[in-house]
C-alpha positions as CSV (number, residue, x, y, z in Angstrom):
1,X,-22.2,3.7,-1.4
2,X,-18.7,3.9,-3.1
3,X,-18.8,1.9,-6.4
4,X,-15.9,1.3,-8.1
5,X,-14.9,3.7,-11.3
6,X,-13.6,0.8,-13.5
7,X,-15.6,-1.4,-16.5
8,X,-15.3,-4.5,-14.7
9,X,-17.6,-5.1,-11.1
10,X,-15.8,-7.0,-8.3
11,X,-12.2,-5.6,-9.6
12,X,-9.1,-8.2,-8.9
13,X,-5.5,-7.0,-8.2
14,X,-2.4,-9.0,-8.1
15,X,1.3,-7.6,-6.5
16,X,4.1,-10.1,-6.6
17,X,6.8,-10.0,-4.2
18,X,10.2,-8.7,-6.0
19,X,11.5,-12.6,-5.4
20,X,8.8,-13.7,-8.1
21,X,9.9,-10.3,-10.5
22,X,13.7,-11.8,-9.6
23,X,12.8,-15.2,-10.5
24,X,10.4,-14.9,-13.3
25,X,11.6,-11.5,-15.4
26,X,15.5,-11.2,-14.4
27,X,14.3,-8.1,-12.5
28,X,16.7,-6.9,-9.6
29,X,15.5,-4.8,-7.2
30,X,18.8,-2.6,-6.4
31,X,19.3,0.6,-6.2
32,X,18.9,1.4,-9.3
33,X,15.3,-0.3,-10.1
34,X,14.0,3.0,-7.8
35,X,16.6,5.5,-8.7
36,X,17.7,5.3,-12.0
37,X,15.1,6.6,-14.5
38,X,16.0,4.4,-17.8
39,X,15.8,1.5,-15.7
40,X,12.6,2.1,-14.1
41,X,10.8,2.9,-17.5
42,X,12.4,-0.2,-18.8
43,X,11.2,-2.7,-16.0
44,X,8.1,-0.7,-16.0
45,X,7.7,-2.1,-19.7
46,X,8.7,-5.5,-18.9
47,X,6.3,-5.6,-16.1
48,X,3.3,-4.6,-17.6
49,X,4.3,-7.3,-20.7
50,X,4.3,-10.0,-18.1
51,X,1.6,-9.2,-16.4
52,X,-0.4,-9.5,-19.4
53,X,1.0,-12.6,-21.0
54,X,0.2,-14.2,-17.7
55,X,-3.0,-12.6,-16.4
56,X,-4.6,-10.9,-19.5
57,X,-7.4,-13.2,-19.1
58,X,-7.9,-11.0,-15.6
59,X,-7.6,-7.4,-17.4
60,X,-4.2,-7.3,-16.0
61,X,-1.1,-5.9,-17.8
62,X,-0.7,-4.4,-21.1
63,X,-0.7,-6.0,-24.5
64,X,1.5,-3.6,-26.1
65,X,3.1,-1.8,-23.2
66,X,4.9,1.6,-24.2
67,X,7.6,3.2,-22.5
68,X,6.4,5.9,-20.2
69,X,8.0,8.6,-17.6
70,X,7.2,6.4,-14.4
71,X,8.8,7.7,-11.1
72,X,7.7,5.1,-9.0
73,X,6.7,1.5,-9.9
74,X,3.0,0.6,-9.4
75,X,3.6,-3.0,-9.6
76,X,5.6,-3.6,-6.0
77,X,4.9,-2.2,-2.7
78,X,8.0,-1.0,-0.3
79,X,7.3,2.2,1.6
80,X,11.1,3.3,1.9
81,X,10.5,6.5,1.4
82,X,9.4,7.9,4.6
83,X,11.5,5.9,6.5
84,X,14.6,7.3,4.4
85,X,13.4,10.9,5.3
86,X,13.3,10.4,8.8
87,X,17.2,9.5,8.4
88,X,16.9,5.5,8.4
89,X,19.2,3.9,6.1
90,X,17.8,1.7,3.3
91,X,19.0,-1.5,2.0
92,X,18.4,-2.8,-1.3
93,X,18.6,-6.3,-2.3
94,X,18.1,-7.9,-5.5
95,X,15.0,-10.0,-4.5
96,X,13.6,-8.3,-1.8
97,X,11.9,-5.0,-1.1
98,X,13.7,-2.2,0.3
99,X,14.6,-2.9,3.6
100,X,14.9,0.5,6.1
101,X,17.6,0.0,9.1
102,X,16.5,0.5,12.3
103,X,17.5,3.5,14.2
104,X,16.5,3.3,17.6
105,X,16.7,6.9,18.5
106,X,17.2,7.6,22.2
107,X,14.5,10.0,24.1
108,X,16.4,13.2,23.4
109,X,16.9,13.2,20.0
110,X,13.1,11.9,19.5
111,X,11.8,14.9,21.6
112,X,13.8,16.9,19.7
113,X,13.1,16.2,16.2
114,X,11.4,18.6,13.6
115,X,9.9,17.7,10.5
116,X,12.8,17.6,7.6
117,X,12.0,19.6,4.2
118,X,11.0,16.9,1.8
119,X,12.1,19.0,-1.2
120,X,16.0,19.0,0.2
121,X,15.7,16.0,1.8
122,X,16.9,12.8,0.5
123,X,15.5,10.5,-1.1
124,X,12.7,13.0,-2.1
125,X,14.9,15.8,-3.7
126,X,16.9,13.3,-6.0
127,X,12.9,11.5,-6.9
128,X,12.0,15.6,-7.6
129,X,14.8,16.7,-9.4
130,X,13.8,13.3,-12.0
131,X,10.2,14.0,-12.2
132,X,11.5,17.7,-13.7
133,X,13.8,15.9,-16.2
134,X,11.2,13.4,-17.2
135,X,8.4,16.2,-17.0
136,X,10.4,18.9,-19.4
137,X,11.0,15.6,-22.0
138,X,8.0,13.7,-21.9
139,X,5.3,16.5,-21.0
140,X,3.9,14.4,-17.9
141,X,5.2,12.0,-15.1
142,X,3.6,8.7,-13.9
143,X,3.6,6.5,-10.9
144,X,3.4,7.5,-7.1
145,X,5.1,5.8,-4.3
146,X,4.7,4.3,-0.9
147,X,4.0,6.7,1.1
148,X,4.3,3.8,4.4
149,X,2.3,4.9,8.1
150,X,2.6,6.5,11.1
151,X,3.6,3.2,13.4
152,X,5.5,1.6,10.5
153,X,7.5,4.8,10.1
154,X,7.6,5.7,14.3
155,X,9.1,2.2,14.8
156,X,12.3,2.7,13.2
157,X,13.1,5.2,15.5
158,X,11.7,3.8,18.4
159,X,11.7,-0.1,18.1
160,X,9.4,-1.9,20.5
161,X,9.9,1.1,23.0
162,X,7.4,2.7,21.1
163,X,4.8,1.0,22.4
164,X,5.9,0.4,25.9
165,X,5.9,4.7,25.6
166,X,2.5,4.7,24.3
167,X,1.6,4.1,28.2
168,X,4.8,5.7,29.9
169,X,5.2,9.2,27.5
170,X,1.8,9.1,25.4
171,X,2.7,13.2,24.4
172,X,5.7,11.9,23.2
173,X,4.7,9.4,20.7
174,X,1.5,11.7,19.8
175,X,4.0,14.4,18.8
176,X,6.6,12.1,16.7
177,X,2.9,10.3,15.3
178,X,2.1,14.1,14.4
179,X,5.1,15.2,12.9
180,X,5.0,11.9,10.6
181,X,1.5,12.6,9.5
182,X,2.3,15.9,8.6
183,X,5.1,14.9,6.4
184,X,3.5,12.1,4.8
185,X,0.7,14.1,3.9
186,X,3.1,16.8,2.3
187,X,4.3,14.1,-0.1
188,X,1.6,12.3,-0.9
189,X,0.3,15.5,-2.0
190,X,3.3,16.2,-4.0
191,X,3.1,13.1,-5.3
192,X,-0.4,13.7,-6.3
193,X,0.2,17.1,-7.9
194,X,2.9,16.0,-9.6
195,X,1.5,12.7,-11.2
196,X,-2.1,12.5,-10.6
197,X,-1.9,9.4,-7.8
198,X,0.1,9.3,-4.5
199,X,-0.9,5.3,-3.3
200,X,-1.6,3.0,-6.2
201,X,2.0,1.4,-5.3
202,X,0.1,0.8,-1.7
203,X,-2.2,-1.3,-3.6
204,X,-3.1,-0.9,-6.9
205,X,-6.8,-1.5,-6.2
206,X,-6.6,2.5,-5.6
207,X,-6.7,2.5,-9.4
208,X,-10.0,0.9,-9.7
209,X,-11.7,3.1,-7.2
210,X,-10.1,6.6,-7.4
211,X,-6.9,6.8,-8.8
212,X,-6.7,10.2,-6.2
213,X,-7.1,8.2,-3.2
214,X,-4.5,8.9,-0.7
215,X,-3.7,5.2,1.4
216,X,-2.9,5.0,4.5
217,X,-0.7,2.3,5.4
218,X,-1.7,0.8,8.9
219,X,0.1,-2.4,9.1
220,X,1.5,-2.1,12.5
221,X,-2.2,-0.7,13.8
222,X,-2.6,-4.7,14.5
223,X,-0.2,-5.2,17.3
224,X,-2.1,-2.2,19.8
225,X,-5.3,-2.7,20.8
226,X,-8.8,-0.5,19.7
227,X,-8.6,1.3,22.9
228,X,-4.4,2.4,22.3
229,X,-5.6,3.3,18.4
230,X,-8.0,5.7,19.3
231,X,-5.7,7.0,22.7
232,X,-2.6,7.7,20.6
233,X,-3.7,7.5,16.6
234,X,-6.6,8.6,15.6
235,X,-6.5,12.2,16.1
236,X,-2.9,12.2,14.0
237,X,-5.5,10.5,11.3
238,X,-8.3,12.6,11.1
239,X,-5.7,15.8,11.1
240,X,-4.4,13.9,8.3
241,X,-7.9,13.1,6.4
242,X,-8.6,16.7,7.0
243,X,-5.9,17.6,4.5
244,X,-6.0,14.7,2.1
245,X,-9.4,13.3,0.9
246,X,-10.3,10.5,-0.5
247,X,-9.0,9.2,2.8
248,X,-8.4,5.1,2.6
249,X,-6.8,2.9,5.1
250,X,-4.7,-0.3,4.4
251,X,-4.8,-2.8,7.2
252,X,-3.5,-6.2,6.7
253,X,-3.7,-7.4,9.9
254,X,-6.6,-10.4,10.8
255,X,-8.4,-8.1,12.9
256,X,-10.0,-5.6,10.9
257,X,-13.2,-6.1,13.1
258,X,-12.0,-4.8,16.2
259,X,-10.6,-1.7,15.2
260,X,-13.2,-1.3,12.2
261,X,-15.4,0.6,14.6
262,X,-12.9,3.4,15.5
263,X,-11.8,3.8,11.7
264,X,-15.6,4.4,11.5
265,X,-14.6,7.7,12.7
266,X,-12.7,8.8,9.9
267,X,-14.1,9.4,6.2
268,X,-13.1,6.3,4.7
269,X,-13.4,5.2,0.8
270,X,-11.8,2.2,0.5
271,X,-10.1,-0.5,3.5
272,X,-8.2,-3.2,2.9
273,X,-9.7,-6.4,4.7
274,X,-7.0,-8.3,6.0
275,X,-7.2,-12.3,5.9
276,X,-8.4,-13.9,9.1
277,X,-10.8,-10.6,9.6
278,X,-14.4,-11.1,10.2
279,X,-15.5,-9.3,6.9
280,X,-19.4,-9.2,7.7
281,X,-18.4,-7.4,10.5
282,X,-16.3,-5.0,9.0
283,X,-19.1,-4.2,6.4
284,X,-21.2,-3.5,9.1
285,X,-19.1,-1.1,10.9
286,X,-17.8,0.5,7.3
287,X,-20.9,0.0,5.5
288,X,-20.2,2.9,3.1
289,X,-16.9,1.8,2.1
290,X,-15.5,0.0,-0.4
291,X,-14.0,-3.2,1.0
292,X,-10.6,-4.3,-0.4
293,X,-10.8,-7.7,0.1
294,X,-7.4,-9.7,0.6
295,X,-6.5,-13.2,0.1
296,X,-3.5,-14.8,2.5
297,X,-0.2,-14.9,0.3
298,X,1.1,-18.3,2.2
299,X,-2.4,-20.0,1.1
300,X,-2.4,-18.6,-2.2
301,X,1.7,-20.7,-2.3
302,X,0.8,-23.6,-0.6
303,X,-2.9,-24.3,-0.7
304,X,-5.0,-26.0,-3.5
305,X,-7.0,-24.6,-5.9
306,X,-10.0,-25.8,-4.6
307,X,-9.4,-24.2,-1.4
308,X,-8.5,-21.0,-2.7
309,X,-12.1,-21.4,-4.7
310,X,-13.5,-21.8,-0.9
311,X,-11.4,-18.8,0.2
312,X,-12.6,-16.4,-2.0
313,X,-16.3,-17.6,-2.0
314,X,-16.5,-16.8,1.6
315,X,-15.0,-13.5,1.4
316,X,-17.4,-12.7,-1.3
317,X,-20.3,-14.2,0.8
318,X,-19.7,-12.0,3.7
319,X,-19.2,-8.8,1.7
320,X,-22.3,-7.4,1.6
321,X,-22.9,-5.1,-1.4
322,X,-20.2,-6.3,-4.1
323,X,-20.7,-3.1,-6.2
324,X,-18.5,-1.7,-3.5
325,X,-15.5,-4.9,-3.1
326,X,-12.8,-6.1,-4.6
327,X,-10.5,-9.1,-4.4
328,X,-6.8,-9.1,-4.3
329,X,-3.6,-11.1,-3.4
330,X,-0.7,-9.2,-2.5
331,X,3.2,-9.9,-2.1
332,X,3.2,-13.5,-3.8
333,X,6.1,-15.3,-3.9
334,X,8.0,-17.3,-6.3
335,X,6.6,-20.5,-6.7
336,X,3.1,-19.4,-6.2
337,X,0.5,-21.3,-8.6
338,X,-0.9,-19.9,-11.4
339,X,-3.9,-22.4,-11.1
340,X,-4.5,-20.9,-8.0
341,X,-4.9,-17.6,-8.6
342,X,-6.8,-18.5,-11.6
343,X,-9.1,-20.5,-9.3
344,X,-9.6,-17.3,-7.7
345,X,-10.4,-15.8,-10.8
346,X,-13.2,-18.2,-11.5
347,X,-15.2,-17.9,-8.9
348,X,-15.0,-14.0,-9.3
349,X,-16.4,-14.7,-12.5
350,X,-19.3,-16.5,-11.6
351,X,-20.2,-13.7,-9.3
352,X,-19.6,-11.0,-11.7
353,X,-22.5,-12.8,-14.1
């Protein structure tokens, strides 16, 4: 049974969406909050300050929070960085997470693409050329980056003709699915080499159970059924476990408990449980992984304290072995409640004791 490396049992997490950073801190999210390196170490300072003014009660932030050589923040999520190597354009906005363009490739060019070199590719050369300047001033670099999944990344290319092609040209979609797996693979373990993590900006709970963990990002895997997963997917996966371990998957769709069985397949640490998933089930399909446990975002706004109390007392319920689960709330707006997240707090409390 996984059990989680940090001093606290039943670890929380919380990732606010940039608009709550915009409105709270006076953090804009432009270009320059990714790209330009005094910027990032300064946000990086204000965000850890926050954090802990808000939520030190929760273990979260840092009292004192020192500059460091951070190439990537840890505090938002916004896989861009795939996407951008694969050619999409990016947009940056200065409340929102990076937004990649779609490109809607026709069949040629998708048949005839080849893996780009992430070292001379952008954004990935510029991010490599700063970890070099940061590493020769400081000694050390920080902070991975969204490394984003196989259909998130496959449908900028494709839009929804990817899946309509996961029936019509399967080979097709297996070999783009390949060629992204292999390259995210190849930068999250740059990533890793270079700072020591490659997915706590995927969700931080990484941190709490192995900083090392390499996350999978699987948001799309909810709109295709179990039976087109294991068809087109899973292979890419497990070529892609093969060469990254610890192996973890995010899912944040509401039907972990279908699919749970075919992830079964693949050496799994840690899952995120999306909300609306039937987490007893997913226990017992995963029983030797740790279970990520996520709260809904929209309740978390716009539900009362009381009933996010009830929320995270059933997840807890239904988890099974809580030396290996966690609870988390990720992408809050602005205008979320701090009551209610410190309802959910409380009754992680009571089950910690």
């Amino acid at each position: 049974m996984t059990a989680t490396t940090a001093d606290q049992f039943i670890p929380i997490e919380l990732v606010f969406n940039p608009n709550w950073w915009y409105q709270t801190a006076n953090i804009s999210f432009d270009r320059s909050f990714y790209f330009d390196p005094e910027t990032r170490i300064r946000n990086d300072v204000i965000m850890r300050r926050v954090l802990h003014e808000r939520f030190g009660k929760m273990g979260l932030g840092d009292p004192d929070p020192q500059p460091r050589p951070i190439i990537g923040s840890q505090h938002v999520a916004g896989g861009f960085v795939i996407p951008a190597l694969l050619g999409a354009e990016i947009q940056f906005e200065k409340d929102a997470a990076p937004q990649p363009l779609p490109m809607e490739m026709d069949i040629e060019q998708i048949e005839a693409f080849v893996k780009p070199d992430f070292r001379t590719t952008w954004p990935m050369n510029e991010f490599i050329e700063q970890m070099d300047a940061l590493e020769a001033e400081w000694g050390y670099v920080v902070g991975g980056m969204n490394t984003d999944g196989l259909l998130n990344a496959a449908y900028h290319f494709y839009g929804q003709d990817l899946f309509l092609d996961f029936y019509e040209a399967p080979d097709r979609v297996r070999r783009l699915l390949d060629i992204i797996g292999e390259l995210i693979v190849d930068v999250a373990l740059y990533l890793r080499q270079r700072t020591g993590d490659c997915s706590i900006s995927v969700n931080r709970m990484v941190e709490h159970v192995d900083p090392q963990l390499f996350f999978h990002a699987n948001c799309s895997v909810q709109m295709i059924s179990p039976k087109s997963y294991r068809h087109i997917q899973l292979s890419t996966e497990k070529r892609m476990a093969e060469r990254i371990l610890p192996y973890g998957i995010h899912h944040c769709g509401d039907n972990l408990h279908k699919i749970a069985p075919v992830y079964a397949e693949l050496p799994l640490t840690m899952v995120d449980v999306g909300w609306g998933s039937d987490v007893a089930a997913v226990r017992e399909a995963l029983p030797d992984a740790f279970l990520n446990l996520r709260l809904n975002p929209v309740r978390m706004l716009q539900a009362t304290p009381q009933e996010i109390a009830a929320d995270t007392e059933s997840l807890l319920k239904a988890a099974g072995p809580l030396e290996s689960a966690g609870v988390c709330c990720i992408n809050m707006d602005y205008g979320t409640p701090d009551d209610n997240i410190f309802a959910m707090y409380q009754v992680v409390e009571r089950y910690r004791h």
